[in-house]
C-alpha positions as CSV (number, residue, x, y, z in Angstrom):
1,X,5.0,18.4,-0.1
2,X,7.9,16.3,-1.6
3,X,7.8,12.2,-2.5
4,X,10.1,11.8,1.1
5,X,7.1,13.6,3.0
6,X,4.5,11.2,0.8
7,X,6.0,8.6,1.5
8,X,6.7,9.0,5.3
9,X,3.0,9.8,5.6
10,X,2.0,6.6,3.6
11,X,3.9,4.8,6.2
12,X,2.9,6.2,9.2
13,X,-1.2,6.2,8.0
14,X,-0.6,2.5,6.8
15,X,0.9,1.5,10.4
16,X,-1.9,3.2,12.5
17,X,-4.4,1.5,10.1
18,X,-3.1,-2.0,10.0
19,X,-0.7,-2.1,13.0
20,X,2.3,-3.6,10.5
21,X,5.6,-1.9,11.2
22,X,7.0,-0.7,8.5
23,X,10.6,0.4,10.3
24,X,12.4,-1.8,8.1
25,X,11.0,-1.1,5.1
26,X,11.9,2.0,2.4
27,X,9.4,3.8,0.9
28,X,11.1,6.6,-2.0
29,X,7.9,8.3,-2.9
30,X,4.4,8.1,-2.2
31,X,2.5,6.8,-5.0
32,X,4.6,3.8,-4.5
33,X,5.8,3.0,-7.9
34,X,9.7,3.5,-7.6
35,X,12.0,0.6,-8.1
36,X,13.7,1.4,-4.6
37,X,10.6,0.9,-3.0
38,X,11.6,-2.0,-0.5
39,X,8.7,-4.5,1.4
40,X,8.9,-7.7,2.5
41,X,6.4,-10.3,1.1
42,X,5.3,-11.0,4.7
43,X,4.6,-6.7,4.6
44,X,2.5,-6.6,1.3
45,X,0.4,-10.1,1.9
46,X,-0.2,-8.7,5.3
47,X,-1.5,-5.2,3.8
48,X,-3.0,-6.8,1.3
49,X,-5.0,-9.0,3.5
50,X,-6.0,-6.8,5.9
51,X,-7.3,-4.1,3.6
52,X,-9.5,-7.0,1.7
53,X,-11.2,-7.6,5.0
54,X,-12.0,-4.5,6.8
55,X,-15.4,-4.1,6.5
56,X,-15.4,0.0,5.6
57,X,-12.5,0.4,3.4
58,X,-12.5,-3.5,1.8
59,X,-14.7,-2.7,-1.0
60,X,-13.4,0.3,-2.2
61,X,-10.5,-1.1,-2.1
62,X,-11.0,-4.5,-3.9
63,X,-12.7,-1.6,-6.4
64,X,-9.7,0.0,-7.3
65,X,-7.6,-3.2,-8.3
66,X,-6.7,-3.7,-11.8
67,X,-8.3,-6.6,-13.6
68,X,-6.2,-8.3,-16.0
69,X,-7.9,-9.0,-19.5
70,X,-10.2,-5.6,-19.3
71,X,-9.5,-2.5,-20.8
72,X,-7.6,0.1,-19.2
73,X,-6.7,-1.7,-15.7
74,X,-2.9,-3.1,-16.3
């Protein structure tokens, strides 16, 4: 593995999920933290709202936000 294979795999899992196309967007490294990570505002409110709604993966993933104002989450 290498953070160009994470992140191509992010993409492509993220785009079958969610049907958003992510062609013109850049994606350095998988876990997503690198400044030279490039979305659109339309491309993260979409992911976010999407993922918030599904039925399966919404909770878990509402779960794992951070919570400002309690320990250990920002």
């Amino acid at each position: 593995g290498s953070f160009k294979t994470g992140a191509l795999a992010v993409q492509r899992i993220l785009a079958q999920f969610t049907g958003i196309d992510f062609s013109h967007t850049r994606l350095l490294d998988g876990s997503g933290e690198s400044r030279y990570n490039l979305l659109t505002p339309l491309h993260l409110s979409s992911l976010l709202y999407i993922m918030h709604h599904d039925k399966k993966l919404g909770p878990y993933f509402c779960a794992a936000l951070s919570l400002s104002g309690v320990n250990g989450t920002l």
